[in-house]
N, C-alpha and C positions, 0 to 999 in steps of 0.2 A: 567387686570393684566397679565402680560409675562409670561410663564410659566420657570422655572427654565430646564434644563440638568436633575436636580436629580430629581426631581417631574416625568417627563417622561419616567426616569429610573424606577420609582418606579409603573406605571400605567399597568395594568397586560394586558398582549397581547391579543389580538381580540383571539374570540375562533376559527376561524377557523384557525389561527397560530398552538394555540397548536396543534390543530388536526391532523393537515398536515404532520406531521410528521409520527406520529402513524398509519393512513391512507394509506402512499405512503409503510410504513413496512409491510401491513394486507395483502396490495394487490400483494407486489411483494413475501410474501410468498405463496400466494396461487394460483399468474400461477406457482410459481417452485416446486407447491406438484401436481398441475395438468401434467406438465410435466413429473415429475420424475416418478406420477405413471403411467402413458400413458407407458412411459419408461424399467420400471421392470414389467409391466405385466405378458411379455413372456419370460422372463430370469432366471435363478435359480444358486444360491448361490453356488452349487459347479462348474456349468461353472465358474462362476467370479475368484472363490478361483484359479482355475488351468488356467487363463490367468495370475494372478499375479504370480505366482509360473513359469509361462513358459516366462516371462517377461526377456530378458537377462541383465547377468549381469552387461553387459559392461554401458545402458542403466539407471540402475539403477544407476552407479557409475560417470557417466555423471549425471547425474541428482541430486546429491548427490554434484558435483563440483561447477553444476552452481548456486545451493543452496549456497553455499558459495558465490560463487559471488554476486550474491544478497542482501547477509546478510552482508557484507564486505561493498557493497554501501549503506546500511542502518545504517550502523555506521558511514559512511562519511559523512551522511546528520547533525547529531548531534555535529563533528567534526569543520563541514565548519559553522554550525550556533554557536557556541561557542566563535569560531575563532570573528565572524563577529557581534556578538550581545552581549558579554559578556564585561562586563571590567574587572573585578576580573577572575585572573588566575584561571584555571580549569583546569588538566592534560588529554592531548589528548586521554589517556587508561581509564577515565573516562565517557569523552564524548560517545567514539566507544561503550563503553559496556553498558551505558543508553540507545544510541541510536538502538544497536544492541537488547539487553534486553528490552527494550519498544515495541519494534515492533514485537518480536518475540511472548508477550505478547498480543497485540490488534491483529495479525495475526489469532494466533487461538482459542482467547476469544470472539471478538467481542467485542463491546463496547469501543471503545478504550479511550474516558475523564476517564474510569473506571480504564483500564487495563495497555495500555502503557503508559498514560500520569501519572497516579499514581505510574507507575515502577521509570519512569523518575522524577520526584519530588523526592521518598525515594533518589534517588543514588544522585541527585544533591544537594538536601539541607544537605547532608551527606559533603558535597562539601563545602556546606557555602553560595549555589547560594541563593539568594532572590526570591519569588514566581513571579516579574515582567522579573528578569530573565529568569527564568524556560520556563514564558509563551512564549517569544523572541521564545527563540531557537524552541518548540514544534510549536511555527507558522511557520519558516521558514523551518524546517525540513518538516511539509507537506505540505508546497508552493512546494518543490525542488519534493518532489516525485509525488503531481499533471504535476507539467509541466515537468519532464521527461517524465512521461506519455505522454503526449500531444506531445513531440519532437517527440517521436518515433512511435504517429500514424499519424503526418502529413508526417514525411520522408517514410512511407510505402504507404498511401495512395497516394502519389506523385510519388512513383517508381513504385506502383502497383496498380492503379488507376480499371484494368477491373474486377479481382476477388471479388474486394469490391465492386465494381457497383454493380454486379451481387447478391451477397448477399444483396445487401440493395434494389436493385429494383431501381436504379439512374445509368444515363446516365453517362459512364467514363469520361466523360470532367468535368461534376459536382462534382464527387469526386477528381479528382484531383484539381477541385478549391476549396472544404472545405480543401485539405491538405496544398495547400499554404496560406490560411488565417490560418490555424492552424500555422504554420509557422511564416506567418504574425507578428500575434500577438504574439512569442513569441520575433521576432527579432526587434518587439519595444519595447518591455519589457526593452532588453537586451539595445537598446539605450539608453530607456529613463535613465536609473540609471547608463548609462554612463554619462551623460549629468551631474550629481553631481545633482540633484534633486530626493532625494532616499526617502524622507518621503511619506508613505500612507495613507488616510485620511479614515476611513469609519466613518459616525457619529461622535461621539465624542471621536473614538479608533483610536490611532497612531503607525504607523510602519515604524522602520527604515530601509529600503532592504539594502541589501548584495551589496558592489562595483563591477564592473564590471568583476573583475578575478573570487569572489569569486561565483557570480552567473552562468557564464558560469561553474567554477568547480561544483556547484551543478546540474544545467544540467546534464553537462555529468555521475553524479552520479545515477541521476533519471533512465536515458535513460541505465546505466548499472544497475542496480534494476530490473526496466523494462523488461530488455534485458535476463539477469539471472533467473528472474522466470518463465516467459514465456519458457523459453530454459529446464528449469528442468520440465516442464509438456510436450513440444512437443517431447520428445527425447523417453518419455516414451510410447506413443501413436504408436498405430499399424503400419504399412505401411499403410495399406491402409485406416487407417483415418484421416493418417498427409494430411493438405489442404496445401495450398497458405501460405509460407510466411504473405505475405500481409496480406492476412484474417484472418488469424489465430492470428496477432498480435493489429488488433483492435478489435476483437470476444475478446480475452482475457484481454484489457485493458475494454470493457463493462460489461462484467463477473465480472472482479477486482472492478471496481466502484460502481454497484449494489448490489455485496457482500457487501462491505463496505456502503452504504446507509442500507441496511436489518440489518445489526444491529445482524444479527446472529452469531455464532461461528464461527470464519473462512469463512464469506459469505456461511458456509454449507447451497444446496439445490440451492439456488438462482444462488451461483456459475456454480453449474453443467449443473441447469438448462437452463442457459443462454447458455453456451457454446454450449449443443445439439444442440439446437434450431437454435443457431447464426449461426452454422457452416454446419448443413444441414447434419449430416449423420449419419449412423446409429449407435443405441446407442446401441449396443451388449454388449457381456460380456468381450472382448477385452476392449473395451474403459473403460467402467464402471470402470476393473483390474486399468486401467491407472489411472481414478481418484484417485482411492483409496489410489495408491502408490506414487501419489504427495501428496495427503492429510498428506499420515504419513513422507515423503522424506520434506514438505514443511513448512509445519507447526507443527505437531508432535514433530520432533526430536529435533527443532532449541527450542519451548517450555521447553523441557525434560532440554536441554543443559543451558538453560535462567534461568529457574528452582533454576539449582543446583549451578547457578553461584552466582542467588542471595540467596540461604541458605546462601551459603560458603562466602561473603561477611558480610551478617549480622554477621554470626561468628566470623569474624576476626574483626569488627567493635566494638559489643559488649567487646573484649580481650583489646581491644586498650583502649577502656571508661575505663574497671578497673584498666589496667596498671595507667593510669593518674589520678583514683581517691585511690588510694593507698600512703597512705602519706609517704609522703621521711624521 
């Protein structure tokens, strides 16, 4: 007898599925508490406090801009999948502020099915979007900001092929050829859904991709997200432990990725510790200041500000319900 789709659906995953998960989170917390405390051994709390206090201002207000940037292409990823996945009208000051408020959510909560995919559900179904909706747009918004990522470590490792050799222990000709497969494969992507064959198949889940204007606009969205957060941590960062361009821009897209697998607040820990490591230098009270003051420039503020937008929303939501439940 065949087995049915939904019988399959219903058979509970092998145990080492569930596991794997839980596992890959145990383990990459505990190189980032091995490091971090390798790290603070020899450091003490009022050096830290007086590198961030001597941290200039200019610095900080760069890094506070290109926050913005960032969070401007994180509303355009929800903007361009609305546009591209939606049929029922949904107003674009909508879209930017689920997409901007969703991430600014899973940014420094962690968890993000919890945090920004739940922000982003209240604001759209406030909308009237449908939950197959919802799901649309939240796939394609983190398709656009994976391969932005990805744009912007192959056009580095392809410009700047020796300093990343050098950190990974690979010969420069080989990193520049993982940069042009990275490449590669984005600029068949970009064919193939020119080509008008834009449905994705996994198992028995379907996806309809974005046409070709709209996916190149998400690109370049990704790669300015990318571009912006990265720029609001290195600006902040001493002289002498700003690296390579290059390095520093795929050290931070592994940092970002591995945060995000850990599952923790903010990739807190994992983030930092990645970055030390990846990057090769020393982890003084200078740097440390640095982290700290992207932590509250990057994720903190945009939080605070995500916060208050969604009180002030519900408020005005709830005003509208009684207006129209008040008999005429």
């Amino acid at each position: 007898m065949l087995e049915t789709s939904a019988s399959r659906s219903r058979r509970p995953r092998p145990l080492w599925r569930r596991l794997l998960g839980p596992v890959v989170i145990v383990v990459l917390l505990a190189i980032a508490f091995i490091v971090l405390q390798r790290t603070a051994r020899e450091i003490r709390f009022e050096d830290v406090r007086a590198a961030i206090v001597a941290t200039p201002n200019s610095a900080i207000l760069l890094s506070i801009l290109f926050t913005v940037l960032s969070f401007g292409a994180l509303a355009a990823y929800d903007m361009l999948a609305v546009r591209a996945s939606v049929r029922d009208p949904v107003p674009m000051r909508t879209a930017a502020f689920a997409g901007a408020a969703g991430y600014a959510f899973s940014n420094a909560l962690g968890f993000p099915v919890m945090t920004g995919v739940s922000v982003r559900y209240r604001i759209y179904s406030a909308s009237g979007l449908r939950v197959a909706d919802i799901t649309r747009v939240v796939t394609m918004s983190w398709a656009a900001f994976w391969l932005g990522c990805a744009l912007v470590m192959g056009v580095f490792v392809v410009i700047e092929p020796h300093s990343i050799a050098d950190s990974l222990g690979l010969p420069p000709a080989v990193a520049r050829l993982i940069g042009f497969a990275i490449l590669g494969i984005i600029a068949s992507l970009i064919a193939w859904v020119s080509s008008g064959e834009r449905t994705l198949t996994l198992f028995n889940w379907h996806l309809d991709l974005p046409d070709r204007h709209t996916a190149l606009a998400q690109l370049a969205a990704g790669a300015f997200d990318f571009l912006g957060a990265g720029a609001a941590l290195y600006v902040l960062l001493p002289e002498a432990a700003q690296p390579a361009i290059g390095t520093f821009a795929v050290v931070f897209a592994s940092a970002l990725t591995l945060g995000i697998i850990s599952h923790t607040p903010g990739g807190i820990g994992v983030f930092e510790a990645t970055l030390i490591s990846g990057l090769g230098i020393d982890a003084g009270p200078a740097l440390l200041g640095s982290l700290i003051l992207f932590r509250v420039i990057y994720y903190l503020l945009p939080l605070i500000v995500a916060f208050a937008a969604m009180v002030w929303a519900e408020i005005v939501l709830r005003r509208r319900r009684r207006r129209r439940a008040r008999p005429q």
